[in-house]
ROVO-684913 format. One record per residue: z, y negated, x of N, C-alpha, C, CB in turn. Coordinates in Angstrom, 1 decimal, always signed. Atoms other than C-alpha are relative to their C-alpha. Glycine has a CB too. Example, Ala and Ser with C-alpha at 12.3 -4.5 7.8 and 13.67 -1.06 7.14 Angstrom:
<rec n_c3="+0.0" n_c2="+1.2" n_c1="+0.9" ca_c3="+7.8" ca_c2="+4.5" ca_c1="+12.3" c_c3="+0.0" c_c2="-1.2" c_c1="+0.9" cb_c3="+1.2" cb_c2="+0.0" cb_c1="-1.0"/>
<rec n_c3="+0.0" n_c2="+1.1" n_c1="-0.9" ca_c3="+7.1" ca_c2="+1.1" ca_c1="+13.7" c_c3="+0.8" c_c2="-1.1" c_c1="-0.8" cb_c3="-1.4" cb_c2="-0.5" cb_c1="+0.4"/>
END
This chain:
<rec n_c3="-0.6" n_c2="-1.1" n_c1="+0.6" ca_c3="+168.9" ca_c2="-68.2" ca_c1="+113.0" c_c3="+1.2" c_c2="+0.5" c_c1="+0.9" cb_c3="-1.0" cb_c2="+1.2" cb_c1="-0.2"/>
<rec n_c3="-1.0" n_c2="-1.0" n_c1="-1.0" ca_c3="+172.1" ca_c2="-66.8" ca_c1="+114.3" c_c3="+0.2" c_c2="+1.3" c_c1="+0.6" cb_c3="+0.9" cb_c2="+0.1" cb_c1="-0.5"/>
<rec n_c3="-0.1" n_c2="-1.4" n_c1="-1.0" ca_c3="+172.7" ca_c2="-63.8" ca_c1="+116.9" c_c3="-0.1" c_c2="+1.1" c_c1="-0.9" cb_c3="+1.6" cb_c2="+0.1" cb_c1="+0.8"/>
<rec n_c3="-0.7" n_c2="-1.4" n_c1="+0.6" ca_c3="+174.3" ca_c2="-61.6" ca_c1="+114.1" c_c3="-1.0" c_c2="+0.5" c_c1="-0.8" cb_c3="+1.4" cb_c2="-0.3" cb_c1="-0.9"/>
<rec n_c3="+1.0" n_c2="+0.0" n_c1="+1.3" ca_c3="+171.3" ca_c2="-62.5" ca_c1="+111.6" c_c3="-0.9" c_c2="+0.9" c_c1="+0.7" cb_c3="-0.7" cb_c2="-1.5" cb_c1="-0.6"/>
<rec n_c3="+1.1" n_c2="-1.1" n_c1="-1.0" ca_c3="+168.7" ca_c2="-61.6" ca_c1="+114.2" c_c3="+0.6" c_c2="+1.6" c_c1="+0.4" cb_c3="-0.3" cb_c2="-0.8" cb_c1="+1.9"/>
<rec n_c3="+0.1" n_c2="-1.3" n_c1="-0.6" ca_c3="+170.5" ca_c2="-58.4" ca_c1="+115.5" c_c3="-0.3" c_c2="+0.9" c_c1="-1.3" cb_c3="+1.3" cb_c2="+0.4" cb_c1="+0.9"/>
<rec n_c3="+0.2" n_c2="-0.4" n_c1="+1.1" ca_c3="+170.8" ca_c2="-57.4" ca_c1="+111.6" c_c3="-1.6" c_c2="+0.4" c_c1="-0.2" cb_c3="+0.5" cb_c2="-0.8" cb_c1="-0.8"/>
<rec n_c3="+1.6" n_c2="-0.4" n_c1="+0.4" ca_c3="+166.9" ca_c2="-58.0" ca_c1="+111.3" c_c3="-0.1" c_c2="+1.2" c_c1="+0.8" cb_c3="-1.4" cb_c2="-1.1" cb_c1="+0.4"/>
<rec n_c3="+0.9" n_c2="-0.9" n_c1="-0.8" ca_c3="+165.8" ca_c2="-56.3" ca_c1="+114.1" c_c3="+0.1" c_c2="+1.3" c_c1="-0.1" cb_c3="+0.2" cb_c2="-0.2" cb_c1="+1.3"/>
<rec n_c3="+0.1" n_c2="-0.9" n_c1="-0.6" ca_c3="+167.9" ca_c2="-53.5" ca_c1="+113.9" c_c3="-0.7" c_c2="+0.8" c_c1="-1.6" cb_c3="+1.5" cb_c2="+0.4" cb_c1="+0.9"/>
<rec n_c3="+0.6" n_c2="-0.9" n_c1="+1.1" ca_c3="+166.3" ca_c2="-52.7" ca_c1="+110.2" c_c3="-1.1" c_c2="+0.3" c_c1="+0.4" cb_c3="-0.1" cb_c2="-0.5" cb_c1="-1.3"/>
<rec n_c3="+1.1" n_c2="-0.5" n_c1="-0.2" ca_c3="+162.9" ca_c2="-52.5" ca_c1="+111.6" c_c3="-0.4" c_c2="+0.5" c_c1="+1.5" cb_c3="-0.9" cb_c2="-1.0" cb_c1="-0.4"/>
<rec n_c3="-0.4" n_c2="-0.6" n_c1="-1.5" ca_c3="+163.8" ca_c2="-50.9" ca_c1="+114.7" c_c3="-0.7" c_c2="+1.7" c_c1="+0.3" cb_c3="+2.0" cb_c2="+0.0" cb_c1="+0.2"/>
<rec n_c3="+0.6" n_c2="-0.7" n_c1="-0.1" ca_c3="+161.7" ca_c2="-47.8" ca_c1="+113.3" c_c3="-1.0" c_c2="-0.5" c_c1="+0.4" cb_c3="+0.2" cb_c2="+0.6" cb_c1="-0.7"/>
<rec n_c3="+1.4" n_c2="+0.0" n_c1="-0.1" ca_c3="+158.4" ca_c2="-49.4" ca_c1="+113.5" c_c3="+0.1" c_c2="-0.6" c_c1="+1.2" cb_c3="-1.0" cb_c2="-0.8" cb_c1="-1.2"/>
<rec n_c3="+0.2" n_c2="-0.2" n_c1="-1.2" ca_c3="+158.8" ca_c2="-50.3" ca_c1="+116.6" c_c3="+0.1" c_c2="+1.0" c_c1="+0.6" cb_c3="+0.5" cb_c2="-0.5" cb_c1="+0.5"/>
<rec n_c3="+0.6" n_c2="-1.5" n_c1="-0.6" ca_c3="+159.5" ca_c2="-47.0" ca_c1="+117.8" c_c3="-1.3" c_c2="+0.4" c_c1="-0.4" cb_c3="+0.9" cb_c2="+1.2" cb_c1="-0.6"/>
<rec n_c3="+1.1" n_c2="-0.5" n_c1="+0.6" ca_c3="+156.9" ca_c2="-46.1" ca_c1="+115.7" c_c3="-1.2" c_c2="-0.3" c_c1="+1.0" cb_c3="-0.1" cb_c2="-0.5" cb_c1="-1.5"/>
<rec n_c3="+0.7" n_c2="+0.7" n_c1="-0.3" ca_c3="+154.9" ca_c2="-48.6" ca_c1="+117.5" c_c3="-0.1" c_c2="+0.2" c_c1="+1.5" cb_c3="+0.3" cb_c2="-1.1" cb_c1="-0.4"/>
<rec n_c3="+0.2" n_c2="-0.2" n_c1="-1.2" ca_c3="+155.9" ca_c2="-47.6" ca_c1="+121.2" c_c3="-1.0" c_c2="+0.6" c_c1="+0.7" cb_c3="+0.8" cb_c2="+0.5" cb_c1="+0.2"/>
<rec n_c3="+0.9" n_c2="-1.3" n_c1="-0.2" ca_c3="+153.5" ca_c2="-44.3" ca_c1="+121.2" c_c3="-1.3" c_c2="-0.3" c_c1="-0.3" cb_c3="+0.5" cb_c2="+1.1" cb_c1="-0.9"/>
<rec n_c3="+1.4" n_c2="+0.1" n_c1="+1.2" ca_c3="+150.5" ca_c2="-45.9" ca_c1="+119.4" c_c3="-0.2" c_c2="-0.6" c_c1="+1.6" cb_c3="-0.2" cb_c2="-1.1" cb_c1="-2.0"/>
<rec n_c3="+0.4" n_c2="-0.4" n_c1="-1.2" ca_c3="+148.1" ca_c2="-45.3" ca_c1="+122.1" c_c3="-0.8" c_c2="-1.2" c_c1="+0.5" cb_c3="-0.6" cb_c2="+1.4" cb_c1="+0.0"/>
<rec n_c3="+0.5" n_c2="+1.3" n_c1="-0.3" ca_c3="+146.2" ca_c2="-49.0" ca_c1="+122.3" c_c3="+1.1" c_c2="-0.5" c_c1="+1.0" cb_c3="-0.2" cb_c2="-1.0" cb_c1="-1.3"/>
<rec n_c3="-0.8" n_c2="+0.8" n_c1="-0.6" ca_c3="+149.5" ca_c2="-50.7" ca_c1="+123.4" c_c3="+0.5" c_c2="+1.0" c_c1="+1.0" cb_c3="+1.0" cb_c2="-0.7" cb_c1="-0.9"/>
<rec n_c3="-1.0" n_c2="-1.0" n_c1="-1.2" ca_c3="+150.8" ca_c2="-47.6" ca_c1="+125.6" c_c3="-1.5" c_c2="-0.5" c_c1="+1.3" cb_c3="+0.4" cb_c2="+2.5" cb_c1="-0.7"/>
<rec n_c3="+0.8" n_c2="+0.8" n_c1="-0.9" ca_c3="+147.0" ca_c2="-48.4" ca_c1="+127.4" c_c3="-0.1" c_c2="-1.4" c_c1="+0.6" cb_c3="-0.8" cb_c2="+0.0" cb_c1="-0.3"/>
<rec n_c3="-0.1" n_c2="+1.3" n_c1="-0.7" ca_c3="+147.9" ca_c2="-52.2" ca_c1="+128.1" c_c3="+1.0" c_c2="+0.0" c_c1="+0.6" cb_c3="-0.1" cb_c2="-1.1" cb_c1="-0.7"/>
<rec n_c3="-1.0" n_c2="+0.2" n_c1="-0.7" ca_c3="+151.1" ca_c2="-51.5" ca_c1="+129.1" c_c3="-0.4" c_c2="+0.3" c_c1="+1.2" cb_c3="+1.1" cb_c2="+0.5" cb_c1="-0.3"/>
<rec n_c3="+0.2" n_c2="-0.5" n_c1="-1.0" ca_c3="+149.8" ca_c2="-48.9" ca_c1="+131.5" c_c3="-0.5" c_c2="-0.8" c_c1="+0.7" cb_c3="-0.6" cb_c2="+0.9" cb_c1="-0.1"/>
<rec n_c3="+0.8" n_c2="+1.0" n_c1="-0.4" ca_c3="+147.2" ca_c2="-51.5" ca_c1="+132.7" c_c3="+0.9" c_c2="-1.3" c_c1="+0.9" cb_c3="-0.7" cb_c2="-0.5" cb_c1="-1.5"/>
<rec n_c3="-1.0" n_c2="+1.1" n_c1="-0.1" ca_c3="+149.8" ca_c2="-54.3" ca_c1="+132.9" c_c3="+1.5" c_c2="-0.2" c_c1="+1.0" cb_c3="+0.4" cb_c2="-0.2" cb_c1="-1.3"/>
<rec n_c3="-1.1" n_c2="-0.2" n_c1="-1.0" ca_c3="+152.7" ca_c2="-52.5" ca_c1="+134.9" c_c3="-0.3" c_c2="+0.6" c_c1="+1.2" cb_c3="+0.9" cb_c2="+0.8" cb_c1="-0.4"/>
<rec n_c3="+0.3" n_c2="-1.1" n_c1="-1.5" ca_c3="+150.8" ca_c2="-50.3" ca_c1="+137.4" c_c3="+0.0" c_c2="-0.9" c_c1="+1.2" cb_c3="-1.7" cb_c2="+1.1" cb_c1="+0.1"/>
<rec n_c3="-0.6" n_c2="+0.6" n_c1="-1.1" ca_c3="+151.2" ca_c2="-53.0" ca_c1="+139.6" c_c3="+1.3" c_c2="-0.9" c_c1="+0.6" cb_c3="-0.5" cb_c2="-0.5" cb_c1="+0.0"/>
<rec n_c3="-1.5" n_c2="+0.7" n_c1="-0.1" ca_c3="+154.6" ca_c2="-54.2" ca_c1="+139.2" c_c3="+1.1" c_c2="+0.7" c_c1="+1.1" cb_c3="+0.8" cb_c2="+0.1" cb_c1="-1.7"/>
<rec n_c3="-1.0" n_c2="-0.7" n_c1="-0.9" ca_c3="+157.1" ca_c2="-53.7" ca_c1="+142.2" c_c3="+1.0" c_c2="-1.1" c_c1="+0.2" cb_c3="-0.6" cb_c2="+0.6" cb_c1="+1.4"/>
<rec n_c3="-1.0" n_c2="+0.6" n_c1="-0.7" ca_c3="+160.3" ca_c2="-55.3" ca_c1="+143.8" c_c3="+0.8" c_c2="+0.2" c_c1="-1.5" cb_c3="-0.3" cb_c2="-1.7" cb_c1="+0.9"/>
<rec n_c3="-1.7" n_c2="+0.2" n_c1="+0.8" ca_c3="+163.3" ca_c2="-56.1" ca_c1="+141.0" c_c3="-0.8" c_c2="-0.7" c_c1="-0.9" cb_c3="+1.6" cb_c2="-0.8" cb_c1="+0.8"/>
<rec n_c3="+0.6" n_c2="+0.3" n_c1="+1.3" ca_c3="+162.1" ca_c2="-56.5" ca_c1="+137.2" c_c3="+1.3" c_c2="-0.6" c_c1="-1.0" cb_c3="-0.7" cb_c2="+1.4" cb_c1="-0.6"/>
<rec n_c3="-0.7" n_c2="-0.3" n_c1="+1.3" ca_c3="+163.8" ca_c2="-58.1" ca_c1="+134.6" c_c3="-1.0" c_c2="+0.0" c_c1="-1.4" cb_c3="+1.3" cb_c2="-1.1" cb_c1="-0.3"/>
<rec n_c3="+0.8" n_c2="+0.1" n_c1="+1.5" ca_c3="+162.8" ca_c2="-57.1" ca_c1="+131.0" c_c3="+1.1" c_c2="-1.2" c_c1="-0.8" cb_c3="+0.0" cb_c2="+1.8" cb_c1="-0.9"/>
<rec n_c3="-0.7" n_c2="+0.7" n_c1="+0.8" ca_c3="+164.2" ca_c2="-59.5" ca_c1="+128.3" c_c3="-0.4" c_c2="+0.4" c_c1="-0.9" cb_c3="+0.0" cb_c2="-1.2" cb_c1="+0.0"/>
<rec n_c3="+0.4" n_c2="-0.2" n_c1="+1.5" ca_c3="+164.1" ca_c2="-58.7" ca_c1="+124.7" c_c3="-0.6" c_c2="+1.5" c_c1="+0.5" cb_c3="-1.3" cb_c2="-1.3" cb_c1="-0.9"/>
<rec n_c3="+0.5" n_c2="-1.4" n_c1="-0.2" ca_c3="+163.7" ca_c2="-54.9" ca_c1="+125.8" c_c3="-0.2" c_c2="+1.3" c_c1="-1.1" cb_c3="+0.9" cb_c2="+0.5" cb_c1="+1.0"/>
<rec n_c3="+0.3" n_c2="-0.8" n_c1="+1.4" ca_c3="+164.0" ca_c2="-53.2" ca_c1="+122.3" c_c3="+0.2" c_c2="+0.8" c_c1="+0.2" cb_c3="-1.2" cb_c2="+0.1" cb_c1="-0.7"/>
<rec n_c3="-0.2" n_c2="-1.2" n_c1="-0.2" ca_c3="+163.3" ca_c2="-50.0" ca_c1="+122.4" c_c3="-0.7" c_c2="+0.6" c_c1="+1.9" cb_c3="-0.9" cb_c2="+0.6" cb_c1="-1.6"/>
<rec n_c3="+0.6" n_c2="-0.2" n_c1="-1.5" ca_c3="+161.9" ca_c2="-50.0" ca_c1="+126.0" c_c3="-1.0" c_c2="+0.9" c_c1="-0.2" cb_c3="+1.0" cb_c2="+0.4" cb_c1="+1.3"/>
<rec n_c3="+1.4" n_c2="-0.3" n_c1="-0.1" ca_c3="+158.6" ca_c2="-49.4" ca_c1="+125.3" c_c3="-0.7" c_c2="+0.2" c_c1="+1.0" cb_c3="-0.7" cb_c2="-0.8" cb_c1="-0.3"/>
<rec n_c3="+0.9" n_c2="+0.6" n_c1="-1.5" ca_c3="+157.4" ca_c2="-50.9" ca_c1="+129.3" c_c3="+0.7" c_c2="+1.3" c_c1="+0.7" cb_c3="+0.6" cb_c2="-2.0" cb_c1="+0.9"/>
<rec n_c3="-1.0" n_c2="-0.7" n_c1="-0.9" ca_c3="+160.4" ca_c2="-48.3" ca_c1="+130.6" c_c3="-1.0" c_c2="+1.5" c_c1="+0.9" cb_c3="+1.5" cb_c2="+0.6" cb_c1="-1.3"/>
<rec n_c3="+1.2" n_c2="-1.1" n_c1="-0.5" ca_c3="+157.3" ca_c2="-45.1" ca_c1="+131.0" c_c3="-0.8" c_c2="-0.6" c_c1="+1.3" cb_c3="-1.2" cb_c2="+0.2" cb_c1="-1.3"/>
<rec n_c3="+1.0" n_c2="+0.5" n_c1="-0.3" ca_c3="+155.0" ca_c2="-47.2" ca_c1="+132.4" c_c3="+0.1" c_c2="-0.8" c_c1="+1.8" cb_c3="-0.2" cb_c2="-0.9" cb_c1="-1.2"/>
<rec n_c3="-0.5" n_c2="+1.2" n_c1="-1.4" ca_c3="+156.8" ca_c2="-48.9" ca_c1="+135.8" c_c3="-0.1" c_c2="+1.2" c_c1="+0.6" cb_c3="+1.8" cb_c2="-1.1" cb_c1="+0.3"/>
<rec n_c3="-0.5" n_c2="-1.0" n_c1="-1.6" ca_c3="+156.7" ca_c2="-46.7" ca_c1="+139.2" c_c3="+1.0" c_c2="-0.2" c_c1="+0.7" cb_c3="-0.8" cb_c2="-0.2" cb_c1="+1.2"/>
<rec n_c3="-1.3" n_c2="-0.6" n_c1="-0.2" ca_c3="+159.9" ca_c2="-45.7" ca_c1="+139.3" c_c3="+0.4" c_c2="-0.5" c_c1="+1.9" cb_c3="-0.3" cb_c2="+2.2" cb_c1="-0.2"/>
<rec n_c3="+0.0" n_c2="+0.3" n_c1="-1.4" ca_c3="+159.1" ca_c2="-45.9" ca_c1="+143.4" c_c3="+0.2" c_c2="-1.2" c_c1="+0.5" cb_c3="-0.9" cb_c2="+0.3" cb_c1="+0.4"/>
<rec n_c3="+0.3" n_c2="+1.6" n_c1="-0.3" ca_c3="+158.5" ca_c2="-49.4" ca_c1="+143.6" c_c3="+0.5" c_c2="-0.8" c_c1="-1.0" cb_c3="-1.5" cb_c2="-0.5" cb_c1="+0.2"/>
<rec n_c3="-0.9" n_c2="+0.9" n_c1="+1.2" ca_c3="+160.6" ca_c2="-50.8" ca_c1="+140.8" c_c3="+1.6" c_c2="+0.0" c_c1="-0.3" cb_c3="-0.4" cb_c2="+0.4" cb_c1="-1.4"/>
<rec n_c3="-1.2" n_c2="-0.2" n_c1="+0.4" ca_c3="+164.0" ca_c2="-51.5" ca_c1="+140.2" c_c3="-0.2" c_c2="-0.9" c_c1="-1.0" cb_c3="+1.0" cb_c2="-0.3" cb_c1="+0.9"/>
<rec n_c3="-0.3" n_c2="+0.9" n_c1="+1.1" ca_c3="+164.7" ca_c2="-52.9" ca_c1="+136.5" c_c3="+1.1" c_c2="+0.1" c_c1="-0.9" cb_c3="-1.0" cb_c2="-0.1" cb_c1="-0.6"/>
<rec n_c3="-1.8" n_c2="+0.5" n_c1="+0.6" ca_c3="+167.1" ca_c2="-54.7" ca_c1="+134.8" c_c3="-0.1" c_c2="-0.2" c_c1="-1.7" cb_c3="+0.7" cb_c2="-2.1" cb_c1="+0.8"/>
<rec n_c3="-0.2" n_c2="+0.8" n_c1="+1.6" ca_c3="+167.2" ca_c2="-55.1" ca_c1="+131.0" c_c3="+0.4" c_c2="-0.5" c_c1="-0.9" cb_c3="+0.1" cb_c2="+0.2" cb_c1="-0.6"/>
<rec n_c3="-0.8" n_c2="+0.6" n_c1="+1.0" ca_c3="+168.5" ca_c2="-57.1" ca_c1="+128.6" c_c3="+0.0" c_c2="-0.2" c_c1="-1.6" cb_c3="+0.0" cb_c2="-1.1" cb_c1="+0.3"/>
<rec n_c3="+0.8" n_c2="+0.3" n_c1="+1.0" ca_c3="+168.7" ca_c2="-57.2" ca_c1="+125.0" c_c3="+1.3" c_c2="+0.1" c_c1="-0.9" cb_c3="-1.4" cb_c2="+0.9" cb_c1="-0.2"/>
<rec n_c3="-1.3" n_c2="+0.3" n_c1="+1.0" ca_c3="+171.3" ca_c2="-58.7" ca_c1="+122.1" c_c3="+0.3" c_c2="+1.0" c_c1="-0.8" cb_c3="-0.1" cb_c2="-1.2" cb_c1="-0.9"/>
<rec n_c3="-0.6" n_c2="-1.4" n_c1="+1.2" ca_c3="+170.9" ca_c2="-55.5" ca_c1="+119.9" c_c3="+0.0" c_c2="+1.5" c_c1="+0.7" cb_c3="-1.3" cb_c2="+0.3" cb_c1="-1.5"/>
<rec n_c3="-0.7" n_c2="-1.1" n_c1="-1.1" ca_c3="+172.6" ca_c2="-52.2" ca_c1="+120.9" c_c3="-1.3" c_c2="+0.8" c_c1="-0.3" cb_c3="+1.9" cb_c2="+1.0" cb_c1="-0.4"/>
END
């Protein structure tokens, strides 16, 4: 699929991901999954930066990337 196609999809269902950030299962695995993350992060495919809460600010520097604005 081409760049333009994918950014088209994504950005139509770019509510239910939001939607999907807050829902409180996945906000507990993130929590789970980042509280140990430190030194220099990159995210890829960052979306709506879901992980972005969840890092310690203190011990993280991160980088993001992601083809749709």
């Amino acid at each position: 699929m081409k760049k333009e196609k994918l950014i088209r999809k994504y950005d139509k269902q770019v509510k239910m991901y939001e939607k999907n950030r807050d829902q409180a299962t996945l906000s507990n695995w993130r929590r789970k999954l980042l509280k140990s993350a430190y030194g220099n992060v990159l995210e890829v495919g960052i979306g709506v930066g879901a992980n972005f809460p969840f890092y310690n600010r203190e011990k993280v520097h991160i980088t993001g990337v992601d083809f749709s604005q």
